[in-house]
Backbone as CSV, one residue per row, in Angstrom:
resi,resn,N_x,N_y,N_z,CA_x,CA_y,CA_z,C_x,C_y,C_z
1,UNK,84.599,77.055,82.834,83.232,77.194,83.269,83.073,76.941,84.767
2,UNK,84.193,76.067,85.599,84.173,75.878,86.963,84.126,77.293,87.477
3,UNK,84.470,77.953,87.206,84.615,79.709,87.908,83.322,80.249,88.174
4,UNK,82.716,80.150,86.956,81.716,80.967,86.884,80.562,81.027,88.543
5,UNK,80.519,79.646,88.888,79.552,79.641,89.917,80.497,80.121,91.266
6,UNK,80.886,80.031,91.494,81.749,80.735,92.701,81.936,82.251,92.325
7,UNK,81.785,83.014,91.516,81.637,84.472,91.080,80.353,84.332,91.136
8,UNK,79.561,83.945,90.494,78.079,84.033,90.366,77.746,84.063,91.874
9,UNK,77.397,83.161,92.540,77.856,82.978,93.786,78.441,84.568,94.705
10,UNK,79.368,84.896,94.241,79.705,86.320,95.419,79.047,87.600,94.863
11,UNK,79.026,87.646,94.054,78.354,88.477,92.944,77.037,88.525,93.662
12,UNK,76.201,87.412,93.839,74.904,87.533,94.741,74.772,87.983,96.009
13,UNK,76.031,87.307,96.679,76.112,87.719,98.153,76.723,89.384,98.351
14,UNK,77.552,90.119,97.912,77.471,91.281,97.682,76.644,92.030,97.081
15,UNK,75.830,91.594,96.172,74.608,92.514,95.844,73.614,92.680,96.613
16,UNK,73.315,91.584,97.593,72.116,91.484,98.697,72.979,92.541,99.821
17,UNK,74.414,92.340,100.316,74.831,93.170,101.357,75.074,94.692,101.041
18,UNK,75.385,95.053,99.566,74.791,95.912,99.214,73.820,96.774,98.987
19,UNK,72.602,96.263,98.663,71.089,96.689,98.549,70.759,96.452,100.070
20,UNK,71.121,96.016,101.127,70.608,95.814,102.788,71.118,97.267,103.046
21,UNK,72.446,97.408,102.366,73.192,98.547,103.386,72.937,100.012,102.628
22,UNK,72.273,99.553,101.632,71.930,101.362,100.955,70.131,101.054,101.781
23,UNK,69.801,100.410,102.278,68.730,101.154,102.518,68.434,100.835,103.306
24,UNK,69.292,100.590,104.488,69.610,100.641,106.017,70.092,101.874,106.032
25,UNK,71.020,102.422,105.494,72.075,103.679,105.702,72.038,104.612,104.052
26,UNK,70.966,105.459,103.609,71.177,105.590,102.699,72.031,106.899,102.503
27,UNK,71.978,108.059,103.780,72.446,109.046,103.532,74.518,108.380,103.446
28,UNK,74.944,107.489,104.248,76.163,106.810,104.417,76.852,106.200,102.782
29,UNK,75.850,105.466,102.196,76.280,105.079,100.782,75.880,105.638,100.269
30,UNK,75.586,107.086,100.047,75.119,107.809,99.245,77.030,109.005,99.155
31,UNK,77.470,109.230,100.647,78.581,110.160,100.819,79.502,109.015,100.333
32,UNK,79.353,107.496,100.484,80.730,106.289,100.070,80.528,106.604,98.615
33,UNK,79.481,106.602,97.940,79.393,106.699,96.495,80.144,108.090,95.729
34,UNK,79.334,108.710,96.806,79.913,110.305,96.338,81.286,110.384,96.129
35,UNK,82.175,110.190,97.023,83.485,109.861,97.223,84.374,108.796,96.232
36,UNK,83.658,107.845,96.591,84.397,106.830,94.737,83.998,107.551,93.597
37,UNK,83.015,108.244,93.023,82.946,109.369,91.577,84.049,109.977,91.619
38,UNK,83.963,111.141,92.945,84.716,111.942,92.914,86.429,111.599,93.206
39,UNK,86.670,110.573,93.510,88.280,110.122,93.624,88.667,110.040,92.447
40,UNK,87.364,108.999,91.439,88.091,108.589,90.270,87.941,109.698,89.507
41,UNK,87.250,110.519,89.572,87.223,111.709,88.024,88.610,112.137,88.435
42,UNK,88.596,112.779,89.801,89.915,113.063,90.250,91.262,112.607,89.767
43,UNK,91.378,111.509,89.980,92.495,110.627,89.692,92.304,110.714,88.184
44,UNK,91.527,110.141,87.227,91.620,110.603,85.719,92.031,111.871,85.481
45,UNK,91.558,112.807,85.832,91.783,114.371,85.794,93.695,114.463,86.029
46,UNK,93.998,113.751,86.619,95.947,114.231,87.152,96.266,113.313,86.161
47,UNK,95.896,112.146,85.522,96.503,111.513,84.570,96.497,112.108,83.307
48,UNK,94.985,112.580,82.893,95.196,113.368,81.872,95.893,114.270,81.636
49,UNK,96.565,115.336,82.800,97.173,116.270,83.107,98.263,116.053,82.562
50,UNK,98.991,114.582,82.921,100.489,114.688,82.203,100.411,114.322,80.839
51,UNK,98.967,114.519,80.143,99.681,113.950,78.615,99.568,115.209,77.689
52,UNK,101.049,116.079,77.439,100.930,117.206,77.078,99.791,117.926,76.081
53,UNK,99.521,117.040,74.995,98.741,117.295,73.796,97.229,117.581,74.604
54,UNK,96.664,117.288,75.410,95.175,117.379,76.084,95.624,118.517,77.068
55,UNK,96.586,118.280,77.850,97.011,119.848,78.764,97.013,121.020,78.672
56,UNK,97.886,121.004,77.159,98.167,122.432,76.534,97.091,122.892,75.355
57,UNK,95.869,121.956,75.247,95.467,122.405,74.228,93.808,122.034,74.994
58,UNK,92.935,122.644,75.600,91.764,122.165,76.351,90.807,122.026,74.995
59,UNK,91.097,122.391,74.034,89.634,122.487,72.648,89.935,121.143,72.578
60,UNK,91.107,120.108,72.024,91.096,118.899,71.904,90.596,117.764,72.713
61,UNK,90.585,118.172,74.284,89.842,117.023,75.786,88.611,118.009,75.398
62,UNK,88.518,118.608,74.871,87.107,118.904,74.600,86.318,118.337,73.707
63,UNK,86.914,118.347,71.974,86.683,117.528,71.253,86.576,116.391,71.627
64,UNK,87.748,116.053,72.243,87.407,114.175,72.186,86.744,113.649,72.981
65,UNK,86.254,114.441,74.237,85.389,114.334,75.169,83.621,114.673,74.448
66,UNK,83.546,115.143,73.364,82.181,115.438,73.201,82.353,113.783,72.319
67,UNK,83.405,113.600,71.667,83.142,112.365,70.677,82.940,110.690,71.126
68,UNK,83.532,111.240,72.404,83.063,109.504,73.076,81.748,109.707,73.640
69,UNK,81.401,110.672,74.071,80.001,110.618,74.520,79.346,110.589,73.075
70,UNK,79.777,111.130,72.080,78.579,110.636,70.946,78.488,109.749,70.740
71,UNK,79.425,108.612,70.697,79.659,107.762,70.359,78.898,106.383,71.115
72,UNK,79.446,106.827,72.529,78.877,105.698,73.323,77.345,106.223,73.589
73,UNK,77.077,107.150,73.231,75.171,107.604,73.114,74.927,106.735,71.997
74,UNK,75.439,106.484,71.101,75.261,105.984,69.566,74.748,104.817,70.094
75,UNK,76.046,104.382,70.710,75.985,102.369,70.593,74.619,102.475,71.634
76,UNK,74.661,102.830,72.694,73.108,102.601,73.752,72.069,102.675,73.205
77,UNK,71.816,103.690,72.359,70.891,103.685,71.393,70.410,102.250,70.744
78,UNK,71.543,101.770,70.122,71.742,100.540,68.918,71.398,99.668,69.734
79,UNK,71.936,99.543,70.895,72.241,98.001,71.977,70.292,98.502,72.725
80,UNK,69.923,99.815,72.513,68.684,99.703,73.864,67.179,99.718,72.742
C-alpha cells in the first residue's frame, strides 16, 4: 500500500501537465496522439502478419475481430 501514493501522486502531476499542454497546443497533441494510434495499429498489424493462420486466411482476423468487439461492447454495456 506504500506505493500507491507516490503513483497516485505522478499520476496527478502528469495529468495536470497533460491537460495544460493539450490546451496550450492542441493542434501539437492532437498530431503526438495521432502518431501513437497510428504506430501502434501499425506495429499490431506486422505482428499479426507473422501468425500464418490470420495472414493466409483474412475471413478469420475478420471473424475474430468482429468477436472481440462484440464482446467487449457486451461487457461496457454490463459494467455502464
Amino acid at each position: 500500500m506504500k506505493s500507491s501514493k507516490p503513483i497516485n501522486e505522478l499520476k496527478k502531476h502528469f495529468s495536470s501537465n497533460r491537460d495544460r499542454a493539450a490546451k496550450k497546443f492542441p493542434l501539437g497533441f492532437a498530431i503526438i496522439a495521432s502518431f501513437g494510434l497510428i504506430t501502434t495499429t501499425n506495429g499490431l498489424q506486422k505482428m499479426l502478419e507473422n501468425i500464418p493462420l490470420i495472414n493466409n486466411n483474412p475471413w478469420i482476423s475478420f471473424v475474430v475481430g468482429l468477436v472481440i468487439l462484440i464482446a467487449t461492447g457486451t461487457v461496457y454495456k454490463k459494467l455502464g
